[in-house]
C-alpha positions as YAML, in Angstrom:
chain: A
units: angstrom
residues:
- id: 1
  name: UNK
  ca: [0.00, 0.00, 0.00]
- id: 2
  name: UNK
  ca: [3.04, 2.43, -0.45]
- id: 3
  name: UNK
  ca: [2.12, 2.66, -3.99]
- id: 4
  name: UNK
  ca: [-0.12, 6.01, -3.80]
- id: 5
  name: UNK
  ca: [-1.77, 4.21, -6.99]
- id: 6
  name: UNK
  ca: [-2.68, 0.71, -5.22]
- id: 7
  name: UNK
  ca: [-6.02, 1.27, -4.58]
- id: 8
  name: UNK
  ca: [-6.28, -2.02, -3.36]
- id: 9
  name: UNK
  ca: [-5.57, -5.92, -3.77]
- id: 10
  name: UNK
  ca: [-6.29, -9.18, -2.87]
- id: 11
  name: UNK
  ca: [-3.78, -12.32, -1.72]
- id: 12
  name: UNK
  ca: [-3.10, -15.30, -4.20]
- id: 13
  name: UNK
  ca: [-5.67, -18.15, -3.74]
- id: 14
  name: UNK
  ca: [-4.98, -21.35, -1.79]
- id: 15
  name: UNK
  ca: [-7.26, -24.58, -0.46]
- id: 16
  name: UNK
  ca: [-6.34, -25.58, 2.74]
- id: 17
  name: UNK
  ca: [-6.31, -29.57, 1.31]
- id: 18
  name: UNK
  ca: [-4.73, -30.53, -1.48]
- id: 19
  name: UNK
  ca: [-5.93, -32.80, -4.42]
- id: 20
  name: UNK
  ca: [-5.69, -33.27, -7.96]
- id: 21
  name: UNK
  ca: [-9.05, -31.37, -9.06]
- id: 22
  name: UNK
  ca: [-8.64, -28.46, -6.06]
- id: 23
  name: UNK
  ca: [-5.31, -28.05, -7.80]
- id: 24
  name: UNK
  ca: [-6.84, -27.52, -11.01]
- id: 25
  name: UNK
  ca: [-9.35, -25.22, -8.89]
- id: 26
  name: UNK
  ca: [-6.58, -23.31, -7.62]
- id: 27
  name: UNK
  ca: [-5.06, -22.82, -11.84]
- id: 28
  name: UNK
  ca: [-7.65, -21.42, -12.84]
- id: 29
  name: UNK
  ca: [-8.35, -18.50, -9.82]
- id: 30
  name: UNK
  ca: [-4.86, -17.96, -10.84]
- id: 31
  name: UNK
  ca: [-5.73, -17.51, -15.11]
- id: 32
  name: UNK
  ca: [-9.03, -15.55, -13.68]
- id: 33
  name: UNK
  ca: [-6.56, -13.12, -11.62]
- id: 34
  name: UNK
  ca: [-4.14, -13.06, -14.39]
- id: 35
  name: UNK
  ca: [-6.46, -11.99, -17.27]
- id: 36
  name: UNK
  ca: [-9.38, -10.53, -15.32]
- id: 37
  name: UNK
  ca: [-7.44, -9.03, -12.58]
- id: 38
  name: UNK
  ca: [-10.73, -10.52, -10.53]
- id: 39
  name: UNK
  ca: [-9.85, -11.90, -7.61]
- id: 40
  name: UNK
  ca: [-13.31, -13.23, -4.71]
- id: 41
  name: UNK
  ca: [-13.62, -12.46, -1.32]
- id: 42
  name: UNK
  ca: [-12.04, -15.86, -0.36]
- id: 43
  name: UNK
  ca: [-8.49, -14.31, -1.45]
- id: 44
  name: UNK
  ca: [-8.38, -11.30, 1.37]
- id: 45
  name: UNK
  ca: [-9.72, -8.24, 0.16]
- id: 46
  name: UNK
  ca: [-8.50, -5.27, 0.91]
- id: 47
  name: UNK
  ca: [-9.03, -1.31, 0.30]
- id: 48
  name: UNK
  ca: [-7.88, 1.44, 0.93]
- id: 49
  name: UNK
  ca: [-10.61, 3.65, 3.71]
- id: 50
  name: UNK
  ca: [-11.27, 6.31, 0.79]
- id: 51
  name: UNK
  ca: [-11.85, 3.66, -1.75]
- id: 52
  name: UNK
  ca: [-14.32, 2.09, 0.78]
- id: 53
  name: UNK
  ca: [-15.99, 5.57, 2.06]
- id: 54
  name: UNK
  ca: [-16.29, 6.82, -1.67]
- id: 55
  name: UNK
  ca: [-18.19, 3.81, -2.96]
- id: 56
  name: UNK
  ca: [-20.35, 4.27, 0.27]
- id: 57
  name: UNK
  ca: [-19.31, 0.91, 2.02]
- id: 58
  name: UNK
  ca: [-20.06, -2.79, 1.01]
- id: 59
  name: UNK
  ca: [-22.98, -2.70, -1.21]
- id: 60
  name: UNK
  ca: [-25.87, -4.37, 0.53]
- id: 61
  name: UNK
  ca: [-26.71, -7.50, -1.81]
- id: 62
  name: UNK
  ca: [-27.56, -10.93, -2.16]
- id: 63
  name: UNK
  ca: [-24.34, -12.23, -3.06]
- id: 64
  name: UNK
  ca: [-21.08, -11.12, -5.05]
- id: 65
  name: UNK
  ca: [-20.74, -7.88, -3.38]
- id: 66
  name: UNK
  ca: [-16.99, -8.88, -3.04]
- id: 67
  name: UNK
  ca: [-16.85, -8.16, -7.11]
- id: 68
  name: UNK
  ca: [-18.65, -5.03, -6.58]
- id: 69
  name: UNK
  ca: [-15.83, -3.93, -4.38]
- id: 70
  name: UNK
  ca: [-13.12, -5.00, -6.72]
- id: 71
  name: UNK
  ca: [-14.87, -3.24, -9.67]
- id: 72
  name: UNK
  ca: [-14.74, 0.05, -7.14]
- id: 73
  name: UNK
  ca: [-11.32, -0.39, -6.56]
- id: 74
  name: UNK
  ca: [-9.96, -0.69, -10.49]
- id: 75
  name: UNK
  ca: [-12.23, 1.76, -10.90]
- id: 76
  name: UNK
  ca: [-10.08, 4.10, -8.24]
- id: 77
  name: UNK
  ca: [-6.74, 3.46, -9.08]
- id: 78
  name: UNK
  ca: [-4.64, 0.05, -9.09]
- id: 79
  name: UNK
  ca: [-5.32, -3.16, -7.99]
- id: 80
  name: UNK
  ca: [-2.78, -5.37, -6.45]
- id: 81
  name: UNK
  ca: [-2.58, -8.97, -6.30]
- id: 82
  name: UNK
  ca: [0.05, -10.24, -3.29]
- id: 83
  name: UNK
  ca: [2.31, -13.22, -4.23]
- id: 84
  name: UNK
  ca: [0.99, -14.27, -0.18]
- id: 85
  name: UNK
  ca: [-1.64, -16.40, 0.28]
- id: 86
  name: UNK
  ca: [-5.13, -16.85, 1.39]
- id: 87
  name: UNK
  ca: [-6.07, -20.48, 2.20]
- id: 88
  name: UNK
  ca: [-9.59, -20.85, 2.38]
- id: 89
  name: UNK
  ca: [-11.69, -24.36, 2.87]
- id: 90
  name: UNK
  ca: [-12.15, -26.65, 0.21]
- id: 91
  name: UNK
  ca: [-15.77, -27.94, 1.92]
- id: 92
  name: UNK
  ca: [-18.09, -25.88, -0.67]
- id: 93
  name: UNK
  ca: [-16.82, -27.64, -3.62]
- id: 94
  name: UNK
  ca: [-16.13, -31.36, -2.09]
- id: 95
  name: UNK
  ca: [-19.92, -30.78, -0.59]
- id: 96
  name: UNK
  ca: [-21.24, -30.24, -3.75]
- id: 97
  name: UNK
  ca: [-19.07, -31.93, -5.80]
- id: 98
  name: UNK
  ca: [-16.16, -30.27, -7.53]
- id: 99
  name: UNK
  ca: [-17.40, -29.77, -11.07]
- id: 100
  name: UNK
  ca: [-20.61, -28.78, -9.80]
- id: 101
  name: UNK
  ca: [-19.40, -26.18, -7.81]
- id: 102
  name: UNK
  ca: [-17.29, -25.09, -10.32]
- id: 103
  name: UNK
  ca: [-20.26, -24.25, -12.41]
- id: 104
  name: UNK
  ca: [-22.27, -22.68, -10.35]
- id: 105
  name: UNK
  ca: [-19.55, -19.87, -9.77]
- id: 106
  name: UNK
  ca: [-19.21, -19.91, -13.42]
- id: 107
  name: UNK
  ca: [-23.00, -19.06, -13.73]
- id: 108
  name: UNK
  ca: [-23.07, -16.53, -10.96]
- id: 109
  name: UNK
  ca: [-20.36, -14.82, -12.08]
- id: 110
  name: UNK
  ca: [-21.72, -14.87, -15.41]
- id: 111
  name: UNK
  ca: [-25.22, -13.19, -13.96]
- id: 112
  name: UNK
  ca: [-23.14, -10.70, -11.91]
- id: 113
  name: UNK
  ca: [-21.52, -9.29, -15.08]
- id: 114
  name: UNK
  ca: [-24.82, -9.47, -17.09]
- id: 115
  name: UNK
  ca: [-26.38, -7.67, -14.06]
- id: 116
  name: UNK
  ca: [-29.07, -10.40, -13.54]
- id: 117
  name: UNK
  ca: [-31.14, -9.55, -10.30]
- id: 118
  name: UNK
  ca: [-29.02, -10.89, -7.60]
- id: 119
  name: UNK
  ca: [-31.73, -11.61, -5.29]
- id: 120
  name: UNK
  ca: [-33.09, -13.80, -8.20]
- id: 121
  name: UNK
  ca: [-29.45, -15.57, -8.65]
- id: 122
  name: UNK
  ca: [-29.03, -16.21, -5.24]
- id: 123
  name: UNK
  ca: [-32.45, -18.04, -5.18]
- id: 124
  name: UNK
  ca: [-31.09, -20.27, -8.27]
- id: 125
  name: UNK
  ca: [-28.03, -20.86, -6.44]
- id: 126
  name: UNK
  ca: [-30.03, -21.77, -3.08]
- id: 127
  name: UNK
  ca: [-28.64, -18.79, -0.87]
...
């Protein structure tokens, strides 16, 4: 955060347990950061206390108001992506079965950047 540009960032993305498909899990976030300079909630977010105050907070939604605040912080000046990590559970996706999983993020993230009603999404998804 020394970089008067860094608006904010994220950490690199980690599962806790390790696995063949988690592994492939874990490529991808990394191609998705990479290209899309998206990284999810799961990796650490952070922001910088104007960013935050000049977007007026966390947006009050359904679900996948973590990319609303990483749209408000490219939008405000750089974000960073820390080679550290963030190791988050791997129990959504072994729950609900790997692939499965997989696609349902797929499809929400797909509705968040259509703007489909999030309260409607979140209903498909069963939040």
């Amino acid at each position: 955060m020394s970089d008067p540009e860094c608006a904010g960032g994220a950490f690199a993305f980690r599962f806790a347990e390790r696995g063949g498909a988690l592994r492939w899990i874990e490529w991808g976030v990394a191609l998705r950061i990479a290209i899309f300079r998206l990284p999810y909630g799961d990796q650490a977010l952070f922001v910088r206390r104007s960013v935050l105050e000049g977007m007026g907070g966390i947006p009050i939604v359904p679900m996948m108001e973590d990319l609303d605040l990483v749209r408000a912080i490219k939008r405000a000046g750089r974000l960073r992506v820390l080679g550290l990590t963030a190791t988050t559970s791997s129990r959504r996706y072994v729950q609900g079965g790997t692939l499965r999983t997989l696609f349902r993020h797929q499809r929400a993230l797909l509705g968040w950047w259509l703007g489909w009603d999030r309260a409607r999404l979140a209903e498909r998804m069963g939040r």
